[in-house]
N, C-alpha and C positions, 0 to 999 in steps of 0.2 A: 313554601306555599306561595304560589304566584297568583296575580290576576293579570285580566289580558285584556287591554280596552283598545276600543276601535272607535274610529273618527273620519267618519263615511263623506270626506269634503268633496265639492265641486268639480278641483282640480286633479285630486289623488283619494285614496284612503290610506289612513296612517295606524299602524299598531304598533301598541305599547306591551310590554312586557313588567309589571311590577310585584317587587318584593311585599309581600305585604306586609313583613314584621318591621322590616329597615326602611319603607316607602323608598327604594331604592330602584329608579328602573336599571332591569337589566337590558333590555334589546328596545331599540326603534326600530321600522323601518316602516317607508310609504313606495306605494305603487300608485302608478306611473311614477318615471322620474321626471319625464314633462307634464303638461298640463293635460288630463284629458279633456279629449272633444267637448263641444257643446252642438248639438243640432241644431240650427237654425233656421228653417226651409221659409220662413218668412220674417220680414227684420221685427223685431221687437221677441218674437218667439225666443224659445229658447227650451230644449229637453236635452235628460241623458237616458240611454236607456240601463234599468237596474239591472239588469244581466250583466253590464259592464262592472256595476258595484261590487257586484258578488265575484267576478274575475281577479276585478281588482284586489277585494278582502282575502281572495285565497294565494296571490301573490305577495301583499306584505304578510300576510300570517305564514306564508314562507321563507320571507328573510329573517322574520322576529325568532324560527325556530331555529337557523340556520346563526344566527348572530349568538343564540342563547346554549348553542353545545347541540343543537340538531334534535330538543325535545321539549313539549308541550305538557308533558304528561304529570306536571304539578299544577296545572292549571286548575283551581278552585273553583272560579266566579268570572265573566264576563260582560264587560260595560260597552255602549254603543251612544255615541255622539253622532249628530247627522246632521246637514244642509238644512233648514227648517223649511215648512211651507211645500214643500215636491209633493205633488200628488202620484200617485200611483194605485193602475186598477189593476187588478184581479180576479182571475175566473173561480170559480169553485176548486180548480188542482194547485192553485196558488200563481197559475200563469201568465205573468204581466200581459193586457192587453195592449200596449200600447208602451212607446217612451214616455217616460213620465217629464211632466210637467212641471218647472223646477221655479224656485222659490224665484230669479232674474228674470221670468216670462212676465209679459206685459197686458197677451192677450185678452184679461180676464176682468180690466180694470171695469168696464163696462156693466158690469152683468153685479160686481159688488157696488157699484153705486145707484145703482137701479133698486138692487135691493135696500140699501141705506134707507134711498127714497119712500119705498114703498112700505117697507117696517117702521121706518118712523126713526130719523135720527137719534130723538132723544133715548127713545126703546132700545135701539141700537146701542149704543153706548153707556147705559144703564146695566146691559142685560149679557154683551158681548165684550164690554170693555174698548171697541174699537169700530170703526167701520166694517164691516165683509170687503174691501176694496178690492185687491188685488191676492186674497190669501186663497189657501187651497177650496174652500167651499163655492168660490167663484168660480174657480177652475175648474171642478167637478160641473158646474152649469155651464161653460161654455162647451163642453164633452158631450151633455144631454142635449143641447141644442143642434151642436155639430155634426154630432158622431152619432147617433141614436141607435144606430145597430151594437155600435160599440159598447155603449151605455147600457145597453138589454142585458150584456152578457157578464157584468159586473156583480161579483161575489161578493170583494169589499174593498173599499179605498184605504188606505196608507198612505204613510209615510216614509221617508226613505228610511228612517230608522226602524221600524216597523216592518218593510219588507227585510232587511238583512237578520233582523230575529228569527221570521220565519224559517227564510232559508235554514238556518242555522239548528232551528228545532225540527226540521222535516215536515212544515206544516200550520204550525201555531200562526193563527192570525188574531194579533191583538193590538192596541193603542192604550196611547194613557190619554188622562186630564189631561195633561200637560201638552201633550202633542196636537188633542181636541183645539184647544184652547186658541195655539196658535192656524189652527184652519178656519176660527170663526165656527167651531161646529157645537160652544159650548157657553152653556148659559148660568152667569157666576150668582147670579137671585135663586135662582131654582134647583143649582147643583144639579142640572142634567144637560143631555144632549140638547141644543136650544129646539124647541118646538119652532117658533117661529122660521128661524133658518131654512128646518126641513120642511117645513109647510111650504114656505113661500118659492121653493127653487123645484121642488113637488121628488125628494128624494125619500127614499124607504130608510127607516129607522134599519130594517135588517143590512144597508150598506155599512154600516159601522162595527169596524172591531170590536170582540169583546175589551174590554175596560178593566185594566191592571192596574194597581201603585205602582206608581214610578219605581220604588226602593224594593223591590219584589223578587220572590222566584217565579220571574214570568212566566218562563219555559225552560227546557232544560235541551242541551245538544243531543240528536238523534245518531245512532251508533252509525248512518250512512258516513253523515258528515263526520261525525269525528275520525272516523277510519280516512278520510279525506286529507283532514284538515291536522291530523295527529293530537287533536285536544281530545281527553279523556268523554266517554262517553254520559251520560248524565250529566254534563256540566253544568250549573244554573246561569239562562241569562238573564240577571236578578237588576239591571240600571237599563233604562234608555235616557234621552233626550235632547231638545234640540240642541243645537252649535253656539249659541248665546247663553241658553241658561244654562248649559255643560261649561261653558266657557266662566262664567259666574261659581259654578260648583268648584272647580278647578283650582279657584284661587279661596273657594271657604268661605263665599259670599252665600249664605243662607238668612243673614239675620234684615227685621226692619232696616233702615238706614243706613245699610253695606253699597257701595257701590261696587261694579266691577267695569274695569274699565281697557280698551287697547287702542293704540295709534297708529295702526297700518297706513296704508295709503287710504283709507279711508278710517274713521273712528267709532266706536263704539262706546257708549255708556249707557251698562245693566243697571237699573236698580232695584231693592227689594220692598217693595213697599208692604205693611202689616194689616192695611184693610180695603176693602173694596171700594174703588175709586176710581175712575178717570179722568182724563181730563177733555172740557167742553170743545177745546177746538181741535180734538184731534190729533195735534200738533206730537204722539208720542203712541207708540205700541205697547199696549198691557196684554201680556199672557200668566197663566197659570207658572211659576217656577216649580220647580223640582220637589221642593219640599211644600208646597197647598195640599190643603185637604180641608174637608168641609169645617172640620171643626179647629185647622189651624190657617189663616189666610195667609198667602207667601206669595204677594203677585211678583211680576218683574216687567217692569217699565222698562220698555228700549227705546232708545233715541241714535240714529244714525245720523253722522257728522259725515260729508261727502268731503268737506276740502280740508284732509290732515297732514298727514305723511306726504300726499301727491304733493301740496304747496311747499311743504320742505324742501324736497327732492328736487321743485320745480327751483326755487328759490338757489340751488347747491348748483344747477347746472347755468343758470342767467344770469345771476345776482353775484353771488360769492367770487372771490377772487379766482381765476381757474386753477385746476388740479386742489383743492383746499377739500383736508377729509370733512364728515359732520362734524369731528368732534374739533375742528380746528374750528368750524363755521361756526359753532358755539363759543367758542372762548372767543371772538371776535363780536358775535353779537349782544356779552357778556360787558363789553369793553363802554356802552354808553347806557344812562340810567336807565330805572324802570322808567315804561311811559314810553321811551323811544322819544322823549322829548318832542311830547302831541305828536307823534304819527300814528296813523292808526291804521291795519290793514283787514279788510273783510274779507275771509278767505272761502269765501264758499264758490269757488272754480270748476264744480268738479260735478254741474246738474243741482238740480231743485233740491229743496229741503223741506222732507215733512216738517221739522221743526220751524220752519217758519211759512208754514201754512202751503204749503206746497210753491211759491214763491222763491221766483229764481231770481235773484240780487246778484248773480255768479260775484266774480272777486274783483274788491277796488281798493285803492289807497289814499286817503284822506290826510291832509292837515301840513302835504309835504312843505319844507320852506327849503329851497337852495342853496340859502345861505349857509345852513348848520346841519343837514340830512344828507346821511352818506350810506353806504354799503352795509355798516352795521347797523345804522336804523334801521332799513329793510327788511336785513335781516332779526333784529331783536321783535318787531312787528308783526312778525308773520308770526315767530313762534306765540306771541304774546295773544294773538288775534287766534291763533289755536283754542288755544287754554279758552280764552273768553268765549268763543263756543261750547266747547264743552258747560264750561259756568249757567251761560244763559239757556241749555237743556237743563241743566240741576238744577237752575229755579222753576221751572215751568212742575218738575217733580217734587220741590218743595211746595209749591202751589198747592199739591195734590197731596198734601199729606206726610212726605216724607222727610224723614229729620235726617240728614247726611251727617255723616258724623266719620265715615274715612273708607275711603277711594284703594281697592286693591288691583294691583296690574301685575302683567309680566312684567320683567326688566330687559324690557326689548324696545325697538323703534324707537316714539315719540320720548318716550319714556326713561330714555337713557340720557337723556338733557334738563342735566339741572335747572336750567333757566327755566322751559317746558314744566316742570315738578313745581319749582319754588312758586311759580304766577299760579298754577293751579290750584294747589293748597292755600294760597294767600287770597284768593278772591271767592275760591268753597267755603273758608273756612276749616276746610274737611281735612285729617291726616291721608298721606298717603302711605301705602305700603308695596314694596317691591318684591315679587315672588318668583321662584323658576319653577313653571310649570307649565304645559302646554295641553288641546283638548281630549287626545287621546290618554294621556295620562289622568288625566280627571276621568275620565269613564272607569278607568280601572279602579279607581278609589269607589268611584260610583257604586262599582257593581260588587265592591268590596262590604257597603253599608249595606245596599241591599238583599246580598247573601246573611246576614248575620255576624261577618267575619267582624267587623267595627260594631259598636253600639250606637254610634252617630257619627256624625260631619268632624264636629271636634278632634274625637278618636284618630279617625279616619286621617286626618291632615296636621296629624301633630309632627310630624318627620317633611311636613312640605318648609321647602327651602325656603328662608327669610333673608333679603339680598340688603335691603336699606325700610328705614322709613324717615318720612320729609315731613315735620310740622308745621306748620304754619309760621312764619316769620314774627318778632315780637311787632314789627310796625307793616302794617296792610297795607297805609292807609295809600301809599303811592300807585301801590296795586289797582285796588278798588277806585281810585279815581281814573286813571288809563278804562279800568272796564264801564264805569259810568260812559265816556267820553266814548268809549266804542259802542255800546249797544245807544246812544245819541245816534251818530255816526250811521248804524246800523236801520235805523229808521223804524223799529219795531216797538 
């Protein structure tokens, strides 16, 4: 008995093929093997269009059946992770009007802080958990202003996870909470569609999908598709949701005070906060998580770190001695105390930071001395100055309510440095734990609880791989005085 989870990204879409009694994947594979395009006919713009998604999904669902003995046809259940934020219209035959409008477009920033304005911050925020800034209900109004013929002929907006169900069911146009939430189309006081929103941007309530449980038998494959795509017919696709709170599911971050965490070239930290809350300066994204519902609240606060991995990376090519791998460049910057003996490095390099009020500080180095600052200072600094970002988002989430209590991540990138680990958990407080799992794999689990097949998340992830876990050092306190000294330094 398999499950099939798809991970509708940016660059490629990636399926998974998983066991569901052993959580054992059988088959990977993504299409493209480069990056695909991004249209950009004006700078800041930015679409892809879904027909390419859907090309896409039917080439890796080609190698995954080709990898797996050349057959689909134990396929159970079906999970769908997606880019968050892409708008995409629809005619009544399900026909994209248009390239959609992807979560990196800029366009729209205008038209959500107009709104902000005009609804009333504090209502805003109260009611949306966030500005409208830049999410897809802005989008959708810069279409109406623009495109107005275009706009007439819209059946219903999506999301790119949302459009790939369709396809998939021959039809079904549906959305969750979850996906609402992150468009700004959802009002978390009143548990519906926000009035205000659609009032004020002057949209029809009937542009809106019907409205599924995330854990659902949403819809099921239409015998077109499956005669297509080789997956049994009736299949149920019982999970969607976005690429952050998939990415949160993945690793079994459903509960209060779970983070979930990664350190790409840029960083991520999810977390699961238990009531309804925001925070006043903005300074952090709340959406509906995967498991909210009216009668259980599950938000998930994002916070985007811009300068992580990049400063590493940047630090391995300028800094580090030459040809020296990461894991050499760690055990070198391993080689002098915590502290970096006062240096301090602010590494935000890499463009503005919600988190610090949209306030671009970019990256600098503090407190250098000549005399006793070398190559591994530098380098111990920048990872240290990592971690302490991250930190200084968890408190702004502590602020608002939530009790951190332990940080789960892939055992990939940032992640794979001990130094990196030890500063983080010693200045959270928090446990860390280290998992192999990636976001197409978690959809398949996904659409695994949703079908029935699991009774919950628990179930569901008891076979997911446990690689380390890092608790907190018995003495902090050298930690925590370095991060004092940084967020000093930091000027916030």
């Amino acid at each position: 008995m398999y499950l099939l989870g798809y991970d509708i990204g940016t660059s490629s879409v990636k399926a998974s093929l998983v066991d569901a009694q052993s959580g054992q994947t059988i088959a990977s594979a993504q299409y493209p093997d480069a990056e695909a395009p991004i249209i950009a006919n004006q700078p800041g713009w930015a679409e892809q269009e879904p027909e390419m998604w859907w090309d896409e999904l039917k080439q890796a669902t080609a190698r995954v059946a080709t990898k797996a003995g050349g057959s689909l046809a134990d396929v159970k259940a079906i999970g769908i992770s997606y880019q968050m934020h892409g708008l995409v219209c629809v005619d009544k035959e399900g026909t994209p009007l248009r390239p959609s409008i992807i979560w990196c477009d800029g366009r729209a920033v205008p038209y959500g802080n107009k709104a902000f304005e005009a609804i009333g911050g504090e209502k805003c925020l109260q009611h949306l958990l966030n500005s409208p800034g830049n999410f897809t209900a802005a989008k959708l109004a810069w279409v109406k202003e623009n495109e107005p013929e275009l706009f007439a002929k819209i059946d219903k907006i999506m999301l790119p996870g949302d459009y790939i169900a369709m396809k998939l069911s021959g039809g079904d146009k549906k959305t969750t909470i979850s996906g609402l939430s992150e468009g700004m189309f959802w009002d978390f006081q009143n548990n519906e569609v926000s009035k205000d929103v659609m009032n004020y941007f002057g949209f029809s309530d009937d542009i809106i999908a019907e409205i599924v449980p995330t854990f659902s038998v949403q819809s099921t494959v239409c015998q077109a598709i499956a005669d297509e795509l080789g997956i049994p017919a009736g299949t149920p696709i019982s999970y969607r949701g976005g690429d952050q709170p998939n990415n949160a599911l993945s690793l079994n971050v459903m509960k209060p005070g779970e983070i979930a965490a990664t350190g790409g070239t840029s960083g991520v930290v999810y977390g699961v906060l238990g009531e309804v809350n925001y925070d006043k300066l903005s300074r952090v994204n709340t959406f509906a998580h995967v498991n909210h519902a009216a009668d259980q609240t599950r938000l998930g606060v994002l916070l985007c770190i811009n300068g992580t991995g990049i400063l590493n990376a940047w630090m391995k090519r300028t800094v580090a001695p030459e040809g020296i791998s990461y894991g050499e460049m760690n055990d070198l910057a391993e080689s002098v105390p915590v502290g970096a003996e006062g240096l301090s490095i602010i590494p935000f390099g890499n463009g503005a930071e919600r988190v610090l009020q949209n306030e671009n500080p970019g990256a600098s180095v503090h407190g250098i001395n000549f005399n006793i600052h070398n190559k591994a200072h530098m380098l111990r600094a920048a990872q240290e100055g990592i971690a302490f970002s991250f930190a200084y988002g968890m408190d702004i989430m502590a602020k608002m309510g939530m009790e951190i209590k332990t940080i789960k991540a892939g055992h990939a990138n940032l992640f794979l440095s001990p130094l990196f680990r030890r500063t983080l958990a010693a200045v959270t407080g928090a446990t860390i734990e280290l998992y192999e799992t990636d976001g197409s794999v978690g959809a398949a689990y996904g659409a695994g609880i949703g079908a029935g097949i699991y009774k919950d998340s628990d179930e569901a992830f008891k076979t997911l791989k446990h690689i380390a876990t890092i608790q907190p050092e018995a003495d902090c306190e050298p930690y925590k005085a370095a991060y004092k000294l940084w967020v000093e330094r930091l000027g916030k």
